[in-house]
N, C-alpha and C positions, 0 to 999 in steps of 0.2 A: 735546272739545277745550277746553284750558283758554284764562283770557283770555290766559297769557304767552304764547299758541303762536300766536295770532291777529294776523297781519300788515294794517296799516292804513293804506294812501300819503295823504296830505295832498296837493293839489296847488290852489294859488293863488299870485297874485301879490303878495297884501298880507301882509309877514312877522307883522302884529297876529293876522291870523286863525288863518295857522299855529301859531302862538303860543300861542293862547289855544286852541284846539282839541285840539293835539296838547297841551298841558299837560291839559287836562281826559279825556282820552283815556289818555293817557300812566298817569292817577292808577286809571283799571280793570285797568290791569297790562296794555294791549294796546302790542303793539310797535309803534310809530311809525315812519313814514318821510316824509321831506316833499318836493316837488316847488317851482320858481316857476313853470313852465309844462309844454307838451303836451308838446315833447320831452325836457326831463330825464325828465317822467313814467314815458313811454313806456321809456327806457333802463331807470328802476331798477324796474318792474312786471315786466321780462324778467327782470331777474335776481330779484328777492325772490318772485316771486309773490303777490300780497298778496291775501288773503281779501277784502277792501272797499277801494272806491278813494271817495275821497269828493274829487270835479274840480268847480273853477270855471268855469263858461262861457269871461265873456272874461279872457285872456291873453295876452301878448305871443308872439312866436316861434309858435307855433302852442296856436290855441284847447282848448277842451274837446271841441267837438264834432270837428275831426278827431282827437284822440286816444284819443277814447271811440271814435271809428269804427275805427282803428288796433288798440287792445287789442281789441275783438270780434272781429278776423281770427286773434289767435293763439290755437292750441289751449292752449296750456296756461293761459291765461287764460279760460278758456269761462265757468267756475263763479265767476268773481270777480263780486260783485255792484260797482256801481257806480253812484254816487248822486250827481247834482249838485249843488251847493252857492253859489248864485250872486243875485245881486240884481235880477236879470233874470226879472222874473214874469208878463211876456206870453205869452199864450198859443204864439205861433210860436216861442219860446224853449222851452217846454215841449213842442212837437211834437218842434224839431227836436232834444232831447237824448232823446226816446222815439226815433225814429225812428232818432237812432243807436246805441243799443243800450241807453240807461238803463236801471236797474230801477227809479231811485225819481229827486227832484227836493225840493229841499228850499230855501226863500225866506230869504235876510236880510235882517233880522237873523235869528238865533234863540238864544235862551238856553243857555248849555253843559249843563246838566241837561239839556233836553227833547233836543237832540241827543244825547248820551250814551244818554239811552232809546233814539231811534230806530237806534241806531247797536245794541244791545243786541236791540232786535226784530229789524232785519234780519239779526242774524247767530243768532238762536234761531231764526229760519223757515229761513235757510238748514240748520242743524243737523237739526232735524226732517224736510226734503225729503232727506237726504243718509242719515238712518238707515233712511228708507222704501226709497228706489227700487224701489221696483217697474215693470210695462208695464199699461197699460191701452187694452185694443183695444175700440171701440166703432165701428161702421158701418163695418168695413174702414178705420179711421183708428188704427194704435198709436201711443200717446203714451208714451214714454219718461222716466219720472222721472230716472229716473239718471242716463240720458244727457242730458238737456234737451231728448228729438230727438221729430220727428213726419214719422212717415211718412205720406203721403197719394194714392193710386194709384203707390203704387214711390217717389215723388218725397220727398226729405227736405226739410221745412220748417221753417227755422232762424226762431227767434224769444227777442225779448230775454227776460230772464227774468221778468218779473213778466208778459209777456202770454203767456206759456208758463202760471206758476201761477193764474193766473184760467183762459184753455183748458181746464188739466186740472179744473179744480174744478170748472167747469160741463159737462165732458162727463162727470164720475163721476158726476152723476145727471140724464142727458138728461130732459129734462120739468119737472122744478124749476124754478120761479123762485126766484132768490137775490134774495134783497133788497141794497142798496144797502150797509147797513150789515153784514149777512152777509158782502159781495166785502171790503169794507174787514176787517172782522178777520179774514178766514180766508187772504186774499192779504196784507195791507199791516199786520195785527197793531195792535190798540187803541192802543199807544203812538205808531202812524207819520200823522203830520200831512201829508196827503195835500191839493192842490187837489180842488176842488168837479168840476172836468170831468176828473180822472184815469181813471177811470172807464171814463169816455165815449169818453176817446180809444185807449185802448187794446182798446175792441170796436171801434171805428172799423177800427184796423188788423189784429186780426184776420176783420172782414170781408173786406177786403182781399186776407189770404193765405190764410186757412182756405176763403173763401165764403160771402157776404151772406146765402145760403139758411138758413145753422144757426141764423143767431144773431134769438133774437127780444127786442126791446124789450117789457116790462109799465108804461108810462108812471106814472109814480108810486110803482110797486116797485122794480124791478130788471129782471132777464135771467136767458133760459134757453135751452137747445139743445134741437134738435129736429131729429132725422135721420132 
């Protein structure tokens, strides 16, 4: 896919940041669309579809987080990645925009170059997972690249997507320990500027829904499955 075909919703309240985003965005040759809050969002993501939504927390009219919780309900939105963008860097701020479907979570200020990259890696990871798809069945658990889906005794287990591509990464090779710096580039790619408990919190939540039993902690390396 080239950049012109690549659709990118902007959505904040401060027209500076639209501004200067969508300008530095605009100049990769990706197609721009801009929001001030959750409900124009929400309207023009129905109609445009847009490959990455890059939402601000707080907003007037309705927040980020219910409208990142909104876009996760429609199908035809499934595979849009969706990165927060917000000056809000407490940790319960960063739960609660994993917990509503985030895949990434990014601090301002940040420089429009290093944005541009990460905006660049998340959509070469998505590319890469989108030319694989294949199923990988491991202990009676298939995991569905293509679809994003995981079946678990019958039961389909929806999960955002970046705890979906860590999942799969550590059940392709049960017994591995991945190191820390491994999960980061192989899930969140060298250019994506990740908090220090990213991590953390998202085995957190796959204990959760997968089950505490798989997931084992190597304190000072990383994490590995074991079924």
């Amino acid at each position: 896919m080239k950049n012109k075909d690549i659709k990118i919703l902007l959505v904040d309240d401060e027209p500076d940041i639209l501004e200067i985003v969508g300008y530095n965005l605009s100049q990769e040759g990706y197609k721009i669309f801009t929001a001030e809050n959750g409900k124009e969002a929400i309207s023009i993501a129905k109609k445009e579809i847009p490959n990455l939504i890059i939402l601000d927390v707080m907003m007037p009219e309705m927040d980020g987080i219910e409208a990142c919780e909104t876009i996760r309900k429609m199908p035809d939105l499934e595979h849009t990645i969706i990165t927060f963008l917000t000056a809000r860097s407490e940790d319960y701020s960063q739960l609660a925009g994993f917990d509503a479907g985030a895949d990434d979570y990014i601090a301002k200020p940040i420089k429009p170059k290093v944005l541009v990259s990460k905006v660049k890696a998340l959509l070469r990871r998505l590319k890469e997972k989108e030319e694989k798809g294949d199923v990988l069945n491991v202990n009676g658990i298939e995991i569905n690249r293509e679809e994003y889906k995981i079946v678990k005794d019958g039961n389909e287990i929806i999960l955002p997507r970046k705890e979906f591509e860590l999942f799969y990464l550590l059940a392709s090779k049960p017994g591995k320990v991945f190191t820390r710096e491994e999960i980061l580039d192989k899930v969140w790619g060298n250019e994506v500027i990740v908090g220090g408990r990213t991590i953390d919190v998202h085995i957190r939540k796959l204990r959760e829904k997968i089950g505490d039993d798989f997931f084992k902690t190597i304190k000072g390396v990383g994490y590995k499955i074991e079924f």
